[in-house]
C-alpha positions, 0 to 999 in steps of 0.5 A: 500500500506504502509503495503505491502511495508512494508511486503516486506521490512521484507521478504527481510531482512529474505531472506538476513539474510538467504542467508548465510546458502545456499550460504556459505559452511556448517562449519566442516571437514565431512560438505561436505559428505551431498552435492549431487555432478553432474558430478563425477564418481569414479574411481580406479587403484590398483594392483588387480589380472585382471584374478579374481585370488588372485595374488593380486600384482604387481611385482617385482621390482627389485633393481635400477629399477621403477614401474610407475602407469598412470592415465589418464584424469582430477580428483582428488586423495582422497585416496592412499593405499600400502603395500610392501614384503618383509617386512624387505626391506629398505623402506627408500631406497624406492623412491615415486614420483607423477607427475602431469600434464604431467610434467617432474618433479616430485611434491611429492618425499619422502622415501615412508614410511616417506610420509605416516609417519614411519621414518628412517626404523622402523615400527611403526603405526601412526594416523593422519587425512590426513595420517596414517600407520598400522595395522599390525606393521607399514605395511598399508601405507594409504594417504587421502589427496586430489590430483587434477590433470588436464591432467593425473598423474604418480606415481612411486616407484623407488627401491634404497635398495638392494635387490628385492621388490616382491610384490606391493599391491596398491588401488588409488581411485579418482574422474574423471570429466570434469573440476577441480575448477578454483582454485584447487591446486596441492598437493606437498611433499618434503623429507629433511634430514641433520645431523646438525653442532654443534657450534664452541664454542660446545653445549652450550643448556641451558647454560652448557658448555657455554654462549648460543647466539642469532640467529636472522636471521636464516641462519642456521636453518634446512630447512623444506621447500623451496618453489617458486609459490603461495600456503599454507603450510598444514603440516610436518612429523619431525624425529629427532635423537638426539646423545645425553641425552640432550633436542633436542627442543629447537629450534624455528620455523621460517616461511620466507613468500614471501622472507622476510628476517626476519621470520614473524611467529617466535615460542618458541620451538620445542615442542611448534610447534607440540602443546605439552610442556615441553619436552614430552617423550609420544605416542600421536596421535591427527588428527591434531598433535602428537608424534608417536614415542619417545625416552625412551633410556636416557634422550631425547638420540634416535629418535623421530618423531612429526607431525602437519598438518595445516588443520584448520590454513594453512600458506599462500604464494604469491610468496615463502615460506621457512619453517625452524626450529632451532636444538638446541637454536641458532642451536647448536646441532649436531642432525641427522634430517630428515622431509617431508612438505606438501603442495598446489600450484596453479602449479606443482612445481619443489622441490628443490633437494632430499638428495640420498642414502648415506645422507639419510642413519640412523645413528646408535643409540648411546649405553650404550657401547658409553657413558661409553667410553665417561666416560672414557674419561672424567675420564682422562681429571679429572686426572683418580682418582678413586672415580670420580664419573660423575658430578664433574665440572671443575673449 
């Protein structure tokens, strides 16, 4: 009897110390490619040609105009396709937005090219995991984030530029079914963009033309994401155009989580966050991070576009976060900065304004032509004497 006991006990503590590996997800980005699901049906809208002709589109689209997209139902969006003509329209003055739910308001609104990940209006490809553009010169535009709706989604591309949009090519691939996870979040995007304040004393990085100062609360940080409801933040597209050779990164992140009014999550530099160092000035592309555009002008002077999308470490929220970040140590730079951040919330949230055309415009790139007037200004404040020869300091 003892020894059957006993042999039970033992089989009871293989059982227990085997569960896990059936009750517990396997771990790893692909794990779940070899669990056989019930109750789900594929499904797609696109711009497919209905009459098995190749007029594979949708338009046009004509300027100050929208084109909607309906899904109805219960699903979830895993793969978003799209691509445009003509190809030199101003895909910064072309608006997507997706509502969820039958809200009224609108949970992802973004240029459409700096959701997918080209900033400004240049075309350039970019790899990432949850998103990516190209081939052929930055025209693909292709999302594979996870998009849970409950009752019905709108997308819409609204035409802001100038001229007509002929042509809409589009795949949404989604999953229907009858009920969503109790615990499915709502995927939401928004587009920022500022051209930040210099300090009054001026551009004091690293100390040379003034004593840098502390900034210990970071009112003035450019802000990323201001967001209410209960959530986790995944990821952010940074486009940065510094007007200046000098170093744009030394700004630290600062994360406000549930209204704190001191940031618990601090870092130590721009670079720092998108997981590089020391002032980089190469492509690099990781799933997870990377730069996809640099500036090789002068110096750090020109446009640079950094990523991260928090797939293994999301930031989590009860009741709001705000996600920001400095321009310049203690926010002294005058830099023309621009950003979507990604994130879940367990609701369609509203998005806090949306810059309009005229402030999301490019800024210009500063030219040789514009530095040596500066030097010639410089020139007359040291007298105009005519071996000046650019880096003499000013007792």
């Amino acid at each position: 009897m003892k020894r059957n006991i006993f042999k039970l006990i033992a089989l009871g503590v293989v059982i227990w110390m085997a569960f896990p590996l059936y009750s517990q997800q396997f771990p790893g980005e692909l794990s779940g490619l070899f669990t056989i699901r019930e109750g789900l049906r594929n499904r797609r809208v696109s711009s497919a040609d209905i009459t098995g002709n190749n007029g594979d589109a949708v338009g046009p689209i004509k300027v100050g105009e929208s084109k909607f997209i309906e899904i109805a139902g219960t699903g979830i969006i895993n793969h978003i396709w799209m691509t445009i003509a003509p190809s030199n329209i101003m895909r910064n003055d072309l608006i997507l937005r997706i509502y969820w739910d039958g809200a009224s308001y609108p949970s992802v609104e973004s240029p459409i090219a700096a959701f997918f990940g080209n900033g400004w209006d240049e075309h350039y490809d970019f790899t990432s995991l949850p998103l990516a553009i190209g081939p052929r010169d930055g025209s693909g535009l292709t999302s594979y984030f996870q998009m849970p709706f409950e009752n019905g989604v709108r997308i819409e591309i609204e035409n802001q530029s100038d001229v007509d949009l002929t042509h809409l090519y589009f795949y949404i691939d989604y999953v229907e079914m009858k009920k969503l996870p109790n615990d499915a979040g709502r995927f939401h995007a928004w587009y920022n963009h500022e051209l930040t304040d210099a300090l009054p004393e001026g551009e004091t990085e690293w100390g040379l033309v003034g004593q840098p100062q502390n900034n210990v609360d970071g009112a003035d940080n450019y802000v990323f994401a201001d967001i209410q409801g209960k959530g986790h933040f995944v990821g952010i597209n940074y486009y940065v155009h510094s007007p200046s050779p000098m170093w744009y990164g030394e700004g630290d992140d600062m994360f406000f989580i549930d209204g704190e009014s001191k940031a618990s999550l601090l870092g130590t530099g721009t670079e720092d966050f998108f997981n590089t160092s020391w002032c980089p000035s190469s492509i690099f592309y990781h799933p997870y991070y990377g730069y996809a555009r640099v500036n090789r002008d002068n110096g750090w002077l020109g446009r640079t576009h950094a990523y991260r999308f928090f797939v293994a470490d999301p930031i989590y929220f009860e009741t709001a976060l705000k996600g920001t970040i400095e321009h310049g140590h203690n926010n002294n730079l005058t830099l023309d900065l621009s950003s979507v951040a990604y994130w879940y919330q367990s609701a369609p949230g509203k998005l806090p304004s949306a810059p309009d055309k005229e402030a999301r415009a490019p800024k210009p790139f500063i030219r040789d032509q514009d530095m040596h007037r500066w030097r010639h200004e410089w020139r007359k404040n040291f007298g105009n004497d005519s071996k000046l020869w650019g880096n003499e300091i000013q007792d």
